[in-house]
Phi, psi and omega in degrees: 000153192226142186272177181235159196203143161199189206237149188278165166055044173292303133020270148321329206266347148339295155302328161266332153328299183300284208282001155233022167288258221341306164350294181255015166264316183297301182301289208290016175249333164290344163238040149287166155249095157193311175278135168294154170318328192266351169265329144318287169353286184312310200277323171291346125348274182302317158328293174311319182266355131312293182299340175276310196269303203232022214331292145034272165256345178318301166310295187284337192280312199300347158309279188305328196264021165224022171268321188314291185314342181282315200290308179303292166325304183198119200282335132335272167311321158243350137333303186285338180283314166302309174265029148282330181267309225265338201299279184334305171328294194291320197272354161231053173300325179333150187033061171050034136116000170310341200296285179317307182319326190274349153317305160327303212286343169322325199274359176239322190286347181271357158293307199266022146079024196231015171303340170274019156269340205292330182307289167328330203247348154309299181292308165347267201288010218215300217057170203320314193292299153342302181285290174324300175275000163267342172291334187305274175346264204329306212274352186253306165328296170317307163297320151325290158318341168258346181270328153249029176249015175086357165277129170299283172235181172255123186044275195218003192280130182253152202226025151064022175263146178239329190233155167275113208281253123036114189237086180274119181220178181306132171299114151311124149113014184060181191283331180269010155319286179101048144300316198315300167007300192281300181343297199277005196259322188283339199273352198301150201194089184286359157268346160314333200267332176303300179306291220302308191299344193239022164269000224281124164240183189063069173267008187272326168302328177305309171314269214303295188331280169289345148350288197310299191289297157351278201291320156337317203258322159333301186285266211337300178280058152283322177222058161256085168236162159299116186102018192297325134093224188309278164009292165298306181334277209314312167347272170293314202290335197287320171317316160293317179289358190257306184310305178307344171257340174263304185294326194274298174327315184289330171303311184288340151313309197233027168067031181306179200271338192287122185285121182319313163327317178296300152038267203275308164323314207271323181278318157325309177299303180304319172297312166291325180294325173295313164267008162263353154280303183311296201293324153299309182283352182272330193251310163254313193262018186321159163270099241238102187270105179304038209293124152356125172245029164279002175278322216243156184311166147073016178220120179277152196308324180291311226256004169334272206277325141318305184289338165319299180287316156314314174312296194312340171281337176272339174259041144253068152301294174314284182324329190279329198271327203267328203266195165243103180314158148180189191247131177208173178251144184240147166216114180246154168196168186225128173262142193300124158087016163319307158330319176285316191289020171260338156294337165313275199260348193062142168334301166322292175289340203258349181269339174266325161346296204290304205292345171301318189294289196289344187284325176290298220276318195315316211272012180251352164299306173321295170350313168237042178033052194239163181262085195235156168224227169244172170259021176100336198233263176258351202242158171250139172222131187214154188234125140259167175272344186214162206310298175301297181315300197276328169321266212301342163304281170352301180290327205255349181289306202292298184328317145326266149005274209282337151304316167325307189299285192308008200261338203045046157311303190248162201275321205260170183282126188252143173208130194261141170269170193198120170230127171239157180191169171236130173179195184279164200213175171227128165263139165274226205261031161245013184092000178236157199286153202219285206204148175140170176317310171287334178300308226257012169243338169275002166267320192290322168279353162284317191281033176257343142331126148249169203302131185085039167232180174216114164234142178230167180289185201274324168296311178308331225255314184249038162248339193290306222052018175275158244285159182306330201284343193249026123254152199241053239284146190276315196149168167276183159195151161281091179274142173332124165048015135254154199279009223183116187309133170244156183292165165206164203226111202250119190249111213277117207257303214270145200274156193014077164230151191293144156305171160278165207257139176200000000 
């Protein structure tokens, strides 16, 4: 069994996400000359409402829109910038394209001196493998970029430029002529990218900075577990004073250009953003972890998985909030002694059973127009609209079964419990319940079934309307995690047959 885990307020935290590709689409197209304002705008737009929707593609167009003005300077250079960035793209797809993003935000973090938090926080929010090469990609990102606009460094970064290769400037004929193009296809000149790389100083700082950068991210994912709380705090901040101290030392060793006072700005800056990035993610956005409850002590093995799909309402807030409500009637079911008879019979055979089983049973849930799927094991789950409908499903499903057995279709007898209730529910998007109060009432009232029974609440049971004899009402009972005795109803499918003893 494997746990599942996702973050509160996932939702929200989307929306921030989105909004801070747009961010960083913006700042670094603005300080172009090249795109007009209203094709800026358009494009940080499209961007963001990409990353909210679609992350995905979100990455290569901000590739492609900041490859063009390089490409216009000079068409080499952007060539290799466009398929360097989609190369990046593809290899920091992780968490839905967070690897990249944070690449992006370089372009906002190094004016404001706060890039050493991205190493640390790579590793945080990535883990070690994840982090270690997005930091690497920035901090090589970062160096390029100063290195063929002519900077000795960027923000605190030093990027070993001297003459400037790129002259990015307003297009003649504006950007969508595509004049520029022609220009730049005729003026193209790959020693220019030649001259720029071996005019490159200070390289031994060039080397260490991402090492450097790396190994921060390294330390940053150190107590990236859930719930690590101060601890990831402890984390980054160890991540940042080792960038700051390793980079600044090291400069100061081999004589970089960067003044130490800057230093010192970038680490004081860096550190809060870094721990103001943790402490939000720890605090508002945690990560909300699902254990298995066939994991857990004191739970019989049939009801494993019933407890399973219940654990899971409680950490699906988000899902719950993305998805589609609604009020429906569930039937959920399962088969009896399935454990033993696996024990029986081997995994194999008790595996075509089950798929025999469902091959019988889904299309008379179609039939009658409920929506079902499997729950992953032995059991089944389905939502009807209306009461009479999951009922007469119910009947024809045993009925079914059991023409299966005696017909020796199947070598073994198959018998199923079948509990149905109503109440809200979450569907996904084929319409069958994923999660919610009637799922979590309608399991609790199947295990009250033995195999080859049918139980509904006493409402189901009187919304069906069917004739008295073929019902069996039972009683209140107090059920697991419910808050309120409920009546139940035994519905006799089979002629002259006894309730059940309960």
């Amino acid at each position: 069994m494997t746990t599942t885990a996702t973050r509160k307020r996932a939702a929200a935290l989307r929306f921030v996400g989105a909004a801070l590709f747009g961010l960083a689409t913006f700042v670094a197209l603005s300080g172009l000359p090249f795109y007009p304002v209203w094709l800026i705008g358009l494009l940080t737009l499209a961007v963001a409402g990409l990353a909210l929707s679609a992350p995905a593609v979100a990455s290569p167009v901000f590739v492609v829109a900041l490859a063009l003005p390089v490409a216009a300077a000079n068409i080499v250079a952007g060539a290799i910038v466009l398929v360097a960035g989609l190369v990046a793209v593809w290899l920091l797809r992780e968490g839905d394209g967070l690897g990249f993003l944070l690449v992006a935000l370089a372009v906002i973090a190094v004016p404001l001196h706060v890039e050493w938090a991205l190493a640390p926080l790579a590793g945080y929010l990535l883990g070690r493998r994840g982090g270690a090469s997005t930091a690497l990609a920035t901090c090589v990102a970062i160096e390029v970029t100063g290195l063929v606009a002519g900077a000795s460094w960027l923000g605190v970064t030093v990027t070993g430029g001297s003459t400037a290769l790129l002259a990015i400037a307003e297009p003649a004929g504006g950007v969508l002529g595509f004049q520029w193009l022609s220009s730049a296809i005729s003026a193209a000149d790959p020693r220019g990218l030649l001259d720029t790389a071996r005019g490159a100083q200070n390289i031994a700082l060039l080397i260490a900075q991402p090492l450097l950068w790396m190994a921060a991210a390294v330390i940053g994912s150190s107590f990236r577990k859930p719930g690590a709380g101060v601890r990831a705090l402890g984390g980054v901040a160890l991540g940042v004073a080792f960038l700051a101290v390793g980079i600044a030392g090291f400069s100061q060793a081999v004589g970089g250009p960067v003044p130490l006072e800057d230093y010192l700005v970038a680490a004081v800056r860096s550190l809060v953003v870094a721990l103001g990035v943790v402490a939000a993610s720890e605090w508002l956005f945690p990560v909300v972890t699902a254990r298995p409850a066939s994991a857990r002590r004191g739970v019989r093995t049939e009801d494993a998985e019933v407890d399973e799909l219940l654990h899971l309402i409680a950490s699906a807030e988000d899902q719950l909030a993305s998805r589609h409500r609604t009020q429906a009637v569930v039937m959920i079911t399962d088969m009896k002694s399935f454990s033993a008879l696996t024990e029986e019979v081997g995994s194999l055979e008790v595996a075509k059973l089950v798929q025999r089983h469902r091959d019988v049973l889904l299309p008379v849930v179609e039939r009658y127009h409920g929506k079902g799927k499997s729950t992953g094991g032995d059991g089944l789950l389905a939502a009807f609209r209306q009461p009479r409908a999951a009922v007469d499903a119910a009947i024809e499903m045993q009925r079914t079964l059991a023409s299966l057995s005696t017909s020796g279709q199947v070598d073994r007898e198959l018998l199923i419990r079948i509990g149905i209730a109503a109440g809200e529910v979450v569907l996904d998007s084929g319409g069958r319940p994923f999660l919610g109060a009637g799922l979590n009432l309608a399991a609790r009232v199947m295990n009250l079934a033995d195999g080859g029974r049918i139980i509904v609440t006493t409402e189901i049971a009187e919304s069906s309307r069917l004739p008295e004899g073929l019902l069996h009402p039972h009683g209140a009972f107090e059920l697991k995690n419910i808050a309120y005795p409920v009546e139940v109803v035994e519905v006799l499918w089979r002629e002259n047959q006894e309730p059940q003893q309960m």
